[in-house]
VMD Tcl script that draws the C-alpha trace (Angstrom):
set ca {
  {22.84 10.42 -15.77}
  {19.40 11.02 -16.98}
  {17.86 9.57 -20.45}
  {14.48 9.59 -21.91}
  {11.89 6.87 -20.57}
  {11.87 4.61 -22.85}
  {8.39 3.50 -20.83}
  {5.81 5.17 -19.28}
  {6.18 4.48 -15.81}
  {8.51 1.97 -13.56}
  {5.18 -0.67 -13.95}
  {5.16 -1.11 -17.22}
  {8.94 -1.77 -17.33}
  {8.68 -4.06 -14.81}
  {5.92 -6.11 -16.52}
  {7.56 -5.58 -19.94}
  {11.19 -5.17 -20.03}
  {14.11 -7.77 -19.31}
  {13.21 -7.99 -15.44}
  {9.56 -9.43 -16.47}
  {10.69 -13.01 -16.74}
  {11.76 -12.94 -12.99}
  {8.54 -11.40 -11.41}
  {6.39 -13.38 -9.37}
  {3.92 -11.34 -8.23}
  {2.27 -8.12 -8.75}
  {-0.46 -5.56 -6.90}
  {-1.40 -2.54 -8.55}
  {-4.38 0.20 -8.08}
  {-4.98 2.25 -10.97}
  {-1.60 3.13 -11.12}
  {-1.47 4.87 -7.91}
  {1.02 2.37 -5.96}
  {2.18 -0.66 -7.83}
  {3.68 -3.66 -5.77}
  {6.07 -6.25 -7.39}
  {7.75 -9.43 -6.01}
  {10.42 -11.17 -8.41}
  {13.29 -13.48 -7.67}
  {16.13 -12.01 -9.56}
  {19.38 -13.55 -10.91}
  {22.79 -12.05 -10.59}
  {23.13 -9.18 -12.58}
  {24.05 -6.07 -13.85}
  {21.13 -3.34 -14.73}
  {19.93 -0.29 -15.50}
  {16.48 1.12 -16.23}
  {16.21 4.59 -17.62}
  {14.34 7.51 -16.26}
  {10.71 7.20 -15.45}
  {8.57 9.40 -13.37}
  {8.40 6.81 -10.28}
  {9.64 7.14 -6.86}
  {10.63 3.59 -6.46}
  {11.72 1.28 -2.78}
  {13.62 -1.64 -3.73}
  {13.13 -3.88 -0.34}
  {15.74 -6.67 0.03}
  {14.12 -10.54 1.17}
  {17.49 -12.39 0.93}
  {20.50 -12.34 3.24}
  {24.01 -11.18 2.35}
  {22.83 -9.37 -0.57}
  {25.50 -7.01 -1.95}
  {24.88 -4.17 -4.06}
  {26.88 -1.67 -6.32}
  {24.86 1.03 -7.10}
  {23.87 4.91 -8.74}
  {20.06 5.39 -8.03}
  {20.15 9.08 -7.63}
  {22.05 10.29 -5.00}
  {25.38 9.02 -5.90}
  {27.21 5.71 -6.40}
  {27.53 3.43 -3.13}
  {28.57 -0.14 -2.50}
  {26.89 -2.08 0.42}
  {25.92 -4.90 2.14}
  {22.35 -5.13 2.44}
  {20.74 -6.37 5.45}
  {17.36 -8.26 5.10}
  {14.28 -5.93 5.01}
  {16.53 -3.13 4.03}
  {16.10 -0.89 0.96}
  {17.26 1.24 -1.43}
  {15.55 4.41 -3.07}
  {15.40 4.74 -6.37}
  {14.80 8.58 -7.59}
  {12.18 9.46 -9.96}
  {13.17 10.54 -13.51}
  {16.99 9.31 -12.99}
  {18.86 6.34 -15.34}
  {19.10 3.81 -12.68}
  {22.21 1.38 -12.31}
  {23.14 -1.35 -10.20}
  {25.24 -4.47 -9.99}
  {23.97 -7.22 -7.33}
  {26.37 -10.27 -7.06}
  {24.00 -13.47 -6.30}
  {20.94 -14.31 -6.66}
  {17.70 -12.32 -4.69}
  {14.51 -12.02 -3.91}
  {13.51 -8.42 -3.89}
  {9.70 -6.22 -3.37}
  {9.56 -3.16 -5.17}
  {6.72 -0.50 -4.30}
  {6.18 2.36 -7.53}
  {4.92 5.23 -6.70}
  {3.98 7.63 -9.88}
  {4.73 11.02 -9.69}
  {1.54 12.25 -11.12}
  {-0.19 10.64 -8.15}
  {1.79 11.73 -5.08}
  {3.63 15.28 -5.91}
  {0.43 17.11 -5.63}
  {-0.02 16.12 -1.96}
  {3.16 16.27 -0.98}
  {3.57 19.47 -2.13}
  {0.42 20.23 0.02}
  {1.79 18.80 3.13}
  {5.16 20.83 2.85}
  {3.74 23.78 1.51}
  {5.74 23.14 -2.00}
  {9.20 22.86 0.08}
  {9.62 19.98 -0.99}
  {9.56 17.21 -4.06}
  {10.41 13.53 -4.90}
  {13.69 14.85 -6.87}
  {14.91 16.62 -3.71}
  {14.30 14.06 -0.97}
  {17.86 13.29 0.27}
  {17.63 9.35 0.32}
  {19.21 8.23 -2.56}
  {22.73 7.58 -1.55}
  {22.69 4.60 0.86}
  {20.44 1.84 1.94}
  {18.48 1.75 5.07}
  {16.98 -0.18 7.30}
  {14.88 1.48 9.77}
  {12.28 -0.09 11.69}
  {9.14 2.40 10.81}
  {9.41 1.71 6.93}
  {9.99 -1.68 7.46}
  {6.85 -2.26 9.35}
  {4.69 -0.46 6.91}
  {6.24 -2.38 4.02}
  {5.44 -5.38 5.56}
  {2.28 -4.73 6.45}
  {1.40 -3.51 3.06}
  {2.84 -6.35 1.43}
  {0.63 -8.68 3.84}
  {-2.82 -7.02 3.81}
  {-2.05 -7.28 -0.22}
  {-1.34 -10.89 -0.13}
  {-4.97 -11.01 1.82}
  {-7.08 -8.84 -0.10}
  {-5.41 -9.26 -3.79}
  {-5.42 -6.22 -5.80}
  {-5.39 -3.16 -2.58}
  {-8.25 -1.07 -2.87}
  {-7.57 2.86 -3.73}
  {-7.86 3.61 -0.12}
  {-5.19 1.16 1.47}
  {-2.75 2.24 -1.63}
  {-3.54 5.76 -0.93}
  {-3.91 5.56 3.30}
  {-0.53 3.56 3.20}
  {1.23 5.37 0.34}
  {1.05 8.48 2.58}
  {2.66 6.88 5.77}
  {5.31 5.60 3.80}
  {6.01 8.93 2.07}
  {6.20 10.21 5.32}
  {8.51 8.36 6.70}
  {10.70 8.64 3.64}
  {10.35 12.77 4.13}
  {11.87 11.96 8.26}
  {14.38 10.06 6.86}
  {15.50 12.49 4.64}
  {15.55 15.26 6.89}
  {12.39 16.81 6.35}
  {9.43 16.57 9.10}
  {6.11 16.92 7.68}
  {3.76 19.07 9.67}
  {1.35 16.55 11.94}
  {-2.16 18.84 11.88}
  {-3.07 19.31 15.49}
  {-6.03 17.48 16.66}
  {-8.96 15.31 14.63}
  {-11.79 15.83 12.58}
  {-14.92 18.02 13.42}
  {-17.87 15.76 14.72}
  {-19.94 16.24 11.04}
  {-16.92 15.50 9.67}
  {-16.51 12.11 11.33}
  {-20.35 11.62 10.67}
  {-19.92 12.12 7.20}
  {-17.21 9.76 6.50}
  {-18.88 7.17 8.53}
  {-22.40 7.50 6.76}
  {-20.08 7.80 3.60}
  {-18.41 4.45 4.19}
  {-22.06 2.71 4.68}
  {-23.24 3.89 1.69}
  {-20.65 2.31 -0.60}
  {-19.43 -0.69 1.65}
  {-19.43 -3.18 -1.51}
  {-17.44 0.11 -3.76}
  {-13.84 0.51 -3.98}
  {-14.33 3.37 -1.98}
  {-10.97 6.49 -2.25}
  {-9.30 8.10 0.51}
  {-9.69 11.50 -1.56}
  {-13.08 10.68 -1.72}
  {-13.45 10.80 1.85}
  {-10.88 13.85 2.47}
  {-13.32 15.67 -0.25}
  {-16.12 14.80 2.29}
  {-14.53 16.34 5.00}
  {-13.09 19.06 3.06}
  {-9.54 18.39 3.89}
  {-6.40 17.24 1.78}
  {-5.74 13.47 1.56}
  {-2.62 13.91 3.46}
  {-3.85 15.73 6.45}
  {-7.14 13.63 6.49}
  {-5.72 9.68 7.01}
  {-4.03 11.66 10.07}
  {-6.96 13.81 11.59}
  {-9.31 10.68 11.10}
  {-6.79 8.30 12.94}
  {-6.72 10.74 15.75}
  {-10.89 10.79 16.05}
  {-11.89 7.25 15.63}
  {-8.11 5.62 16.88}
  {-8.34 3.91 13.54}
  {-6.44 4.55 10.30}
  {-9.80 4.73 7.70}
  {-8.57 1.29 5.96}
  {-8.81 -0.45 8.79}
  {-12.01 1.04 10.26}
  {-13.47 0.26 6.85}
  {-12.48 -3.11 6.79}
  {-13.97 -3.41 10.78}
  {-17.37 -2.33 8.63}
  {-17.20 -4.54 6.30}
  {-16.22 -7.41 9.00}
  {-19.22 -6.47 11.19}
  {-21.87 -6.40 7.67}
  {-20.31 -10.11 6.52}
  {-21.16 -11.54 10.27}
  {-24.27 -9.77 9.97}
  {-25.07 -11.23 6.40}
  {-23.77 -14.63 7.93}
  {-25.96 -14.80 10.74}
  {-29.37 -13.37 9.17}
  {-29.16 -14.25 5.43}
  {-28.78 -17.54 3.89}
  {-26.77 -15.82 0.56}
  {-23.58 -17.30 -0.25}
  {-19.94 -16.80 0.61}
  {-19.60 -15.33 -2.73}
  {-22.73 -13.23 -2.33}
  {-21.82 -11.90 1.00}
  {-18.21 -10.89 -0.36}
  {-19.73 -8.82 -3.19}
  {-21.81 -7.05 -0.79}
  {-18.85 -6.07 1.01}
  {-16.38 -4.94 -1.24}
  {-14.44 -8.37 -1.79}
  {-13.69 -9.38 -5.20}
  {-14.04 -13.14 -4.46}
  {-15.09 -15.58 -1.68}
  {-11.64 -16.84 -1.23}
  {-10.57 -12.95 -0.48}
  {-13.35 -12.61 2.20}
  {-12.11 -15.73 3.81}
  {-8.60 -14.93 4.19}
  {-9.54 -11.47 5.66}
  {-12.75 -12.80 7.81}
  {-10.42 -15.45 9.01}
  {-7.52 -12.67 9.87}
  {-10.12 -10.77 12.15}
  {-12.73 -13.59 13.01}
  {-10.17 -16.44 13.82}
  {-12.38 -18.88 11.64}
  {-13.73 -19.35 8.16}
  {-17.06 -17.19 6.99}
  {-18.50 -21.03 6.68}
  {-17.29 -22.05 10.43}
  {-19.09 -18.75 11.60}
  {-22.30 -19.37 9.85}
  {-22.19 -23.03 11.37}
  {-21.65 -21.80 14.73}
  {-24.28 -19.67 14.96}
  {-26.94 -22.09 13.22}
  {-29.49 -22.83 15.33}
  {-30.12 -26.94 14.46}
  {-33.51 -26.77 16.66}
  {-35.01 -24.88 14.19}
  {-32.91 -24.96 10.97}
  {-32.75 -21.06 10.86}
  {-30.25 -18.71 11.37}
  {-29.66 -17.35 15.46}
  {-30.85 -14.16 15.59}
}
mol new
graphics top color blue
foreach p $ca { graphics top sphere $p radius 0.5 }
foreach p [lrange $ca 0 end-1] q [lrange $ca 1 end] { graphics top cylinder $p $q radius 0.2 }
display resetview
């Protein structure tokens, strides 16, 4: 059944409509990939059309649901970590039973079709993808929502890249899942290319830096790019940026007496308890147990 949105996008019912009581958490990036956590009651809903692509992850065990999200009605049992696929511009409607925690991941058309289109040569779109009609639990999309869900808990808000570098593995693996194998570009990026991105990601270390911005560097779609630059550097380009910004903070540590909330705004980090929790993800201590250790107390100075 399809209605008119009665909001914009899956966000801002989310945030404003009867679910909004029940969420407990929320990531979002310019509206490119929005991330909610919310403990929700037993119930019986339905949210109208909106222009989001939309995976409803279960947390809780023995979740039951009863359920027309675009592909058909189903009734299941719902295994932790498994999810459900909401279609974009469809009248959702589901009955779940008991209470459960549930992480929802929005991704706005007007953000994603243009690639994908791109990486299936316009073969295929969000309305067509045949995943709407059960749930699933398979271990590939499971480890990237997790993973997603944890560097967000580390690093607040994600930056445009990670929403954009893991919004395309995800989409991906939905596109597998449904049948339909995107085409993996044979072999990396051209040496300049790589140079470029690198020298690129210097430059604006403290900037919110975008994975199209890079792909524009190298002259490549977004899609294709987060692949080809993987296969160069062994790296997705989130992570190698957050190894640069790793390596700059111990550098800033070791040489600089600025402060841990000084040294986070010089590498990208919106606050000094956000550089921690990554610095102490990567470094196995504290920006502050780092700087100690390399003190030299002979002289009162920094090691060099």
């Amino acid at each position: 059944m399809m209605t008119e949105a009665a909001y914009p996008t899956f966000a801002d019912w989310y945030r404003e409509g009867p679910c909004a009581p029940f969420v407990q958490s929320t990531k979002s990036v310019g509206g490119v990939l929005n991330l909610f956590g919310s403990m929700q009651p037993r119930s019986e809903m339905q949210y109208p059309a909106m222009p989001d692509l939309v995976i409803h992850q279960n947390m809780t065990v023995g979740t039951r649901i009863d359920c027309s999200i675009g592909g058909g009605r189903f009734k299941t049992a719902m295994e932790r970590g498994s999810c459900v696929i909401a279609a974009p511009n469809f009248a959702v409607q589901s009955t779940v039973p008991n209470i459960h925690e549930v992480r929802s991941f929005a991704f706005p058309l007007a953000h994603w079709q243009a690639a994908l289109d791109e990486a299936s040569d316009g073969k295929l779109s969000f309305d067509k993808m045949r995943v709407y009609h059960k749930a699933f639990a398979t271990p590939a999309i499971g480890a990237k929502l997790r993973r997603l869900w944890t560097v967000c808990e580390d690093e607040g808000a994600p930056s445009r890249l990670l929403a954009r570098a893991a919004g395309f593995e995800i989409l991906a693996e939905l596109c597998n899942l449904g049948g339909t194998e995107l085409a993996v570009p044979s072999g990396g990026l051209a040496p300049w290319a790589v140079r470029r991105c690198i020298e690129m990601m210097h430059a604006q270390l403290a900037e919110d830096i975008s994975l199209d911005d890079l792909a524009t560097e190298a002259r490549l779609s977004s899609f294709h790019f987060a692949r080809m630059f993987k296969q160069s550097v062994g790296v997705p380009p989130r992570v190698y940026l957050t190894q640069l910004r790793m390596q700059k903070a111990c550098e800033l540590l070791e040489r600089t007496s600025l402060s841990i909330m000084e040294i986070a705004l010089e590498v990208g980090y919106s606050s000094s308890q956000v550089l921690a929790r990554v610095f102490l993800s990567h470094q196995k201590m504290t920006p502050s147990d780092y700087r100690r250790a390399i003190c030299d107390p002979t002289r009162g100075t920094w090691a060099s």
